[in-house]
C-alpha positions as CSV (number, residue, x, y, z in Angstrom):
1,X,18.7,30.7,14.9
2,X,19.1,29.5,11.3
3,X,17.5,28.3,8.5
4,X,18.0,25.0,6.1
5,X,20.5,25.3,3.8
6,X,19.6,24.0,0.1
7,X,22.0,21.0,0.9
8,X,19.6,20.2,3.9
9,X,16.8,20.5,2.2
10,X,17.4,18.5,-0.7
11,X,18.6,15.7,2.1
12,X,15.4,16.3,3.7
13,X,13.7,16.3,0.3
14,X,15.3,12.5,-0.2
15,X,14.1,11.1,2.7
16,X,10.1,12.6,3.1
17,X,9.5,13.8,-0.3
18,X,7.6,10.8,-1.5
19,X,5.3,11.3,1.8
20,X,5.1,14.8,0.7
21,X,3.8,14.0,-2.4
22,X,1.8,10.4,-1.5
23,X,-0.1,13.0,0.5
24,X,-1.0,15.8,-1.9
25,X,-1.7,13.3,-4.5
26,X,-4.6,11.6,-2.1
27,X,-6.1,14.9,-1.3
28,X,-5.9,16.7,-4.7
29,X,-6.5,13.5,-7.1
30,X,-4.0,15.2,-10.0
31,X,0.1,14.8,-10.5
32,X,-0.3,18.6,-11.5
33,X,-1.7,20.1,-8.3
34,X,0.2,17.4,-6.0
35,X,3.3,18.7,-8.3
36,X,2.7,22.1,-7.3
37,X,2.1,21.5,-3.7
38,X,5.3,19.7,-3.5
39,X,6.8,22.7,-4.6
40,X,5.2,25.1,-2.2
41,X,6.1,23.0,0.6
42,X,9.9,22.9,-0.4
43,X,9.9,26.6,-0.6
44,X,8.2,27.0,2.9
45,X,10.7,24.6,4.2
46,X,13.4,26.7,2.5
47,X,12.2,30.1,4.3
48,X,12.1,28.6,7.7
49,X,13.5,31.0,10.3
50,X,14.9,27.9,12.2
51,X,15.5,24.5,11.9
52,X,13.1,21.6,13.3
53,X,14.8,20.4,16.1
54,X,13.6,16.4,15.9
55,X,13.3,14.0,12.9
56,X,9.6,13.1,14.4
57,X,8.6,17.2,14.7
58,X,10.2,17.6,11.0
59,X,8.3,15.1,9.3
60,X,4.7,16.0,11.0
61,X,5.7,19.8,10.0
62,X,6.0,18.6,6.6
63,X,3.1,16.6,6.7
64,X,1.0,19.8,8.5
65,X,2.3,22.2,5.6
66,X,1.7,19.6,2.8
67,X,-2.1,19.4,4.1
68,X,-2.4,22.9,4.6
69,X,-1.2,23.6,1.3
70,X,-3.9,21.2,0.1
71,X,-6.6,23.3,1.7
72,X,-5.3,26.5,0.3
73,X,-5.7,25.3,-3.2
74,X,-9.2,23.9,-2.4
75,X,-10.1,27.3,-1.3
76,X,-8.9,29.2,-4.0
77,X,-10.5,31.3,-6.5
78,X,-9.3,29.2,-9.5
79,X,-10.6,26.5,-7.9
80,X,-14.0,27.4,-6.3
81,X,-14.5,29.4,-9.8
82,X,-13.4,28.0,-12.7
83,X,-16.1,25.6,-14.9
84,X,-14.1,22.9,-16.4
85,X,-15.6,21.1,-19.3
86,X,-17.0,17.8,-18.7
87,X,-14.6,16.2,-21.2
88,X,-11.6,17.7,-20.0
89,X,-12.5,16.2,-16.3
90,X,-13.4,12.8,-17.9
91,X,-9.8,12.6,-19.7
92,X,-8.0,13.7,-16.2
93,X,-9.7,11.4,-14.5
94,X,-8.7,8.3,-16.8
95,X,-5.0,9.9,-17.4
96,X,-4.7,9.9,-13.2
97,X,-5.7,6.3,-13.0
98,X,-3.1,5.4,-15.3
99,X,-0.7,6.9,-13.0
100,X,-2.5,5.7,-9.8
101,X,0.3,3.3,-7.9
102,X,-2.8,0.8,-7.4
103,X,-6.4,-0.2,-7.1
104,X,-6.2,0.7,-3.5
105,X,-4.8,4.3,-4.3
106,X,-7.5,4.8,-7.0
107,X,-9.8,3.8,-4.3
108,X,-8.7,5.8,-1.7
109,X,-9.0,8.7,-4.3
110,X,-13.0,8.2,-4.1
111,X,-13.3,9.0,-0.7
112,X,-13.7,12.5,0.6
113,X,-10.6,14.1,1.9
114,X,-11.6,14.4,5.5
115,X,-11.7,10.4,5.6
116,X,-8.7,10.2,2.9
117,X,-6.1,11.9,4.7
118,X,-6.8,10.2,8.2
119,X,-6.9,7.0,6.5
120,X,-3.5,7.7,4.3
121,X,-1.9,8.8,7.8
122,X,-2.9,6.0,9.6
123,X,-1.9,3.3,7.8
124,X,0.6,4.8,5.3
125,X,2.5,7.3,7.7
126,X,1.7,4.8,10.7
127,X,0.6,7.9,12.7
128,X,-1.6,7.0,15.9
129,X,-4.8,8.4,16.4
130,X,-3.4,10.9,18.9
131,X,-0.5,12.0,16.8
132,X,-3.2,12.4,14.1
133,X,-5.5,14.3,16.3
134,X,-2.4,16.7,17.1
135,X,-1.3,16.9,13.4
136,X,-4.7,18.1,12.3
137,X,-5.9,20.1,15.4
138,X,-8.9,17.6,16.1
139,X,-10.1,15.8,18.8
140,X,-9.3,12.0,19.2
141,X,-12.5,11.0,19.1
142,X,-13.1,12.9,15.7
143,X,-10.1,11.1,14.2
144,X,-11.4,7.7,15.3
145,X,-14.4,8.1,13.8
146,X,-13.4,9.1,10.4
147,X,-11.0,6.8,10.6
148,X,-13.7,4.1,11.1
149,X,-16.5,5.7,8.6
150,X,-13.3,6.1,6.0
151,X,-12.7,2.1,6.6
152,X,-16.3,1.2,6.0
153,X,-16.9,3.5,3.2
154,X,-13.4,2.0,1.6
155,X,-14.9,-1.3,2.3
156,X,-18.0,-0.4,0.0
157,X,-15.7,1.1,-2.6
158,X,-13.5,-2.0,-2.9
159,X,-16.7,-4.7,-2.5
160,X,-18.4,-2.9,-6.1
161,X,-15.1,-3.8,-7.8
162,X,-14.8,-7.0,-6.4
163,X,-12.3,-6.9,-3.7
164,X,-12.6,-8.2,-0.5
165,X,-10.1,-6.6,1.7
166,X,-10.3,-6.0,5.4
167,X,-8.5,-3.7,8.1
């Protein structure tokens, strides 16, 4: 039993990190706190007792931490506590869609995150339902169905700016 070396984990850094942070950056909606999970989640990886034994187990471990991560900040005091000015939130909002990689991102951004992260896994991760369900400790059925209400409400989201996409 042995942990990751900070060669290995700058090698695993290279290869998931942008997954890493695509997903904290869909739940969180700001650089700073997807920034900061990405950090967390590299110093988790870096106090493993043991190393992952499969590339497959490794990424949805990463993918697990990064999302629980998420959760953690959303429960936090800071977060639950602290009144932000109105014109602070207006200027982060239209600093983050300047660093959006896309409509479709900025879009995603709208939805809530239960419907955000199984749509991001789905068809940015290419996770199946089931792997999703076992990623997130759900039920299959609760996946497909947030995977189909995040699609429809998506749909609406794209349709007022004038897209027309479908999935």
């Amino acid at each position: 039993m042995y942990s990751y070396s900070h060669a290995e984990v700058e090698s695993i850094l290279e290869k998931y990190g942008d997954t890493i942070y695509r997903t904290a950056y869909i739940q969180l909606k700001s650089k700073d706190q997807a920034d900061d999970v990405y950090q967390e989640v590299c110093i988790k990886l870096l106090r493993m007792k043991s190393k992952i034994d499969s590339e497959e187990h490794l990424k949805a471990w990463l993918l697990r931490a990064t999302i629980d991560c998420c959760k953690d900040f959303w429960k936090s005091a800071w977060c639950q506590k602290v009144i932000i000015d109105n014109k602070i939130v207006t200027e982060q909002m239209e600093e983050q869609e300047e660093q959006a990689s896309g409509y479709l991102t900025e879009c995603m951004q709208q939805l809530p995150c239960k419907y955000s992260v199984v749509l991001h896994l789905f068809y940015y991760e290419e996770y199946s339902i089931k792997e999703i369900a076992q990623l997130l400790h759900m039920k299959e059925n609760t996946v497909a169905s947030r995977l189909s209400r995040g699609r429809n409400k998506l749909k609406k989201i794209l349709r007022k700016g004038g897209k027309n996409y479908e999935f």
